[in-house]
C-alpha positions in Angstrom: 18.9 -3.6 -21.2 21.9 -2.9 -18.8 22.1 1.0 -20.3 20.2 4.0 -19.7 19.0 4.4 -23.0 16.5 7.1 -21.9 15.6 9.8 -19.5 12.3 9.2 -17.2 11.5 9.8 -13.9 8.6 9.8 -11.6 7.8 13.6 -11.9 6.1 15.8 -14.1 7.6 17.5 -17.4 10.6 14.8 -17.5 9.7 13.4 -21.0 9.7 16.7 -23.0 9.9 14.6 -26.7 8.8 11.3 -28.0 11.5 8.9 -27.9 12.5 5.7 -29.1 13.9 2.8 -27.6 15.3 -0.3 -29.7 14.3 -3.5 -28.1 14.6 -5.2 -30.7 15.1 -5.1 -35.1 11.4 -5.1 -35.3 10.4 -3.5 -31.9 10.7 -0.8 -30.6 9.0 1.5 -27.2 8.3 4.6 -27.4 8.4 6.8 -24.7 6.2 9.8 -24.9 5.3 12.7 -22.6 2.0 11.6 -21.1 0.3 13.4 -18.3 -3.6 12.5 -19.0 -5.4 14.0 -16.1 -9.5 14.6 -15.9 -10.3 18.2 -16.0 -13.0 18.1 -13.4 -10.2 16.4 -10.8 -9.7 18.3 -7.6 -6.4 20.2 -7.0 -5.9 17.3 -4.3 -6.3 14.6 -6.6 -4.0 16.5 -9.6 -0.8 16.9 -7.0 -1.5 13.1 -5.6 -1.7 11.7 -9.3 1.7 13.8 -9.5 0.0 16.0 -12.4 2.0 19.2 -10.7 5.5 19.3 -9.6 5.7 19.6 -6.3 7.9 22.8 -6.7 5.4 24.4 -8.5 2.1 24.0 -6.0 1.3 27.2 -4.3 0.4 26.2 -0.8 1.6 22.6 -0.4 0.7 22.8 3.2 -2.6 22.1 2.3 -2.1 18.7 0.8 0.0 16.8 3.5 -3.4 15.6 5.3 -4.5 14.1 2.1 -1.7 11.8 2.1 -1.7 11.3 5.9 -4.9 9.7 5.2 -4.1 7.3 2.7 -0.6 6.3 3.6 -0.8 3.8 6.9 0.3 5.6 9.8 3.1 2.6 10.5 4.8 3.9 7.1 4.9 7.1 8.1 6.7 6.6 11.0 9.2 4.4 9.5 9.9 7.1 6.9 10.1 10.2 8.9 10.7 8.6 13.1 7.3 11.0 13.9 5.8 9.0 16.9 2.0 10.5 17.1 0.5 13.6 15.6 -3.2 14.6 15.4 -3.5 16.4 12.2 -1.6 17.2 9.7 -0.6 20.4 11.3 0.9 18.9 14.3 2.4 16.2 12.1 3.9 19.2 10.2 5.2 21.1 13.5 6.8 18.1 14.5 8.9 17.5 11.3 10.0 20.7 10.8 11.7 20.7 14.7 13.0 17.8 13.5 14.3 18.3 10.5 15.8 21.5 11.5 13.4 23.5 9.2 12.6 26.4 10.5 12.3 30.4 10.0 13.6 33.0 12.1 12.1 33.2 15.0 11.9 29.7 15.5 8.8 29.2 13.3 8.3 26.3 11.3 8.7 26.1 7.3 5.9 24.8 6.4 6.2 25.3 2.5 9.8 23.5 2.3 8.6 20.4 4.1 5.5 20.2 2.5 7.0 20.4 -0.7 9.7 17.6 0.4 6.6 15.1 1.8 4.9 15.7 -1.9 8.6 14.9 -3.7 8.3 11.4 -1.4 5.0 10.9 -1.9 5.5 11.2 -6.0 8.5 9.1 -6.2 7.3 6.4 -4.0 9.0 6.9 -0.7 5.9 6.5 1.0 4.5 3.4 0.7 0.7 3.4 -0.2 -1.1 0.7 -2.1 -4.4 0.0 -3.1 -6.4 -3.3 -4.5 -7.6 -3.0 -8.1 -11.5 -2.1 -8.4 -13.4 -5.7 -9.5 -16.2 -5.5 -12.4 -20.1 -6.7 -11.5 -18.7 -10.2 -13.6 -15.8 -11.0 -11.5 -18.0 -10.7 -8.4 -20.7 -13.0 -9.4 -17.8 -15.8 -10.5 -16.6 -15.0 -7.2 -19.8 -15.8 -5.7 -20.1 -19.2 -8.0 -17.2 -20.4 -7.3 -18.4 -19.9 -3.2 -21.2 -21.8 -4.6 -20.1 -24.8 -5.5 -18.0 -25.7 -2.9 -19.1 -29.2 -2.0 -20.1 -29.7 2.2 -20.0 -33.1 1.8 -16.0 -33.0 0.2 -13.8 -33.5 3.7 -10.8 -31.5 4.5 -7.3 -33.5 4.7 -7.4 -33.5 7.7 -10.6 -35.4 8.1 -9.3 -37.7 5.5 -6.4 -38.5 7.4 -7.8 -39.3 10.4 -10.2 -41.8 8.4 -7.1 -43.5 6.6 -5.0 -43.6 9.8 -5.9 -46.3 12.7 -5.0 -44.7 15.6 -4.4 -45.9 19.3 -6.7 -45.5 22.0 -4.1 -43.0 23.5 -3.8 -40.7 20.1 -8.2 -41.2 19.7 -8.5 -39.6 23.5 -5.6 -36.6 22.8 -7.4 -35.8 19.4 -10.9 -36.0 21.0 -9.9 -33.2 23.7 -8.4 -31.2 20.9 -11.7 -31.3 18.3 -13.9 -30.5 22.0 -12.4 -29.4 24.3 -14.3 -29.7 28.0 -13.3 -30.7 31.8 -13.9 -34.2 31.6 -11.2 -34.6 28.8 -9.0 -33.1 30.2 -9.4 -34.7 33.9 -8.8 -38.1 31.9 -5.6 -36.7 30.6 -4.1 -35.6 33.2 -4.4 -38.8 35.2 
């Protein structure tokens, strides 16, 4: 499709009716309003799993050193040029001087630049990533497939060597290379 056909976005409360998208004469997709969450998830979890709009949480302050944790520190300071911090308090301080966020007196905002780490963190600024869970079955094929690797198949590199007739010259340099100790190397350097 090369037009918008629909609205969506990454944040809560976009989708406010079902709609319907023609793909095809006898296919369509349906877009629907769909924020499943558990009822027994934290408040942490809710805003992370962008349940809540980031506008609407009361104290976002208290959120940012959830996603310190899980987003690599490396991304962080790509995205926001923060060089070290040691919570998320100090992390906070520092973007807020530089940002320019700040109430009278020279205080730090903490609520608008939490709020604007929460809006990154929902639409995917900040990088984070995590490696699908495996089932009990996929581990023991795993652990198979470990299995029957055979010791007595050779690498290429093994097979090679075998097919290749080498010189006395080539035998010596790849001798020092599989062990390397003095005496090689006193032979090849004279």
């Amino acid at each position: 499709m090369k037009k918008a056909c629909c609205r969506v976005a990454p944040i809560p409360g976009e989708t406010k009716t079902w709609q319907y998208i023609t793909l095809t004469k006898r296919i369509y997709l349906i877009d629907c309003p769909g924020i499943v969450h558990d009822e027994h998830q934290t408040d942490t979890e809710k805003v992370l799993k962008s349940v809540v709009r980031a506008e609407k949480v009361p104290d976002p302050s208290q959120y940012i050193g959830a996603i310190l944790e899980r987003v690599e520190r490396k991304n962080i300071q790509d995205v926001y040029g923060i060089g070290e911090w040691e919570d998320a308090d100090a992390f906070l301080k520092q973007l807020c001087a530089k940002t320019g966020k700040l109430l009278r007196g020279g205080e730090p905002d903490f609520n608008n630049v939490s709020k604007q780490i929460i809006v990154d963190w929902q639409r995917g600024n900040l990088p984070y990533f995590t490696k699908p869970p495996r089932s009990e079955e996929e581990e023991k094929l795993e652990d198979e497939r470990i299995g029957l690797v055979d010791s007595a198949v050779k690498n290429p590199l093994e097979r090679a060597e075998e097919e290749t007739k080498l010189t006395d010259a080539q035998k010596l340099i790849l001798a020092q290379v599989k062990a390397p100790d003095s005496e090689s190397n006193s032979m090849l350097l004279n």
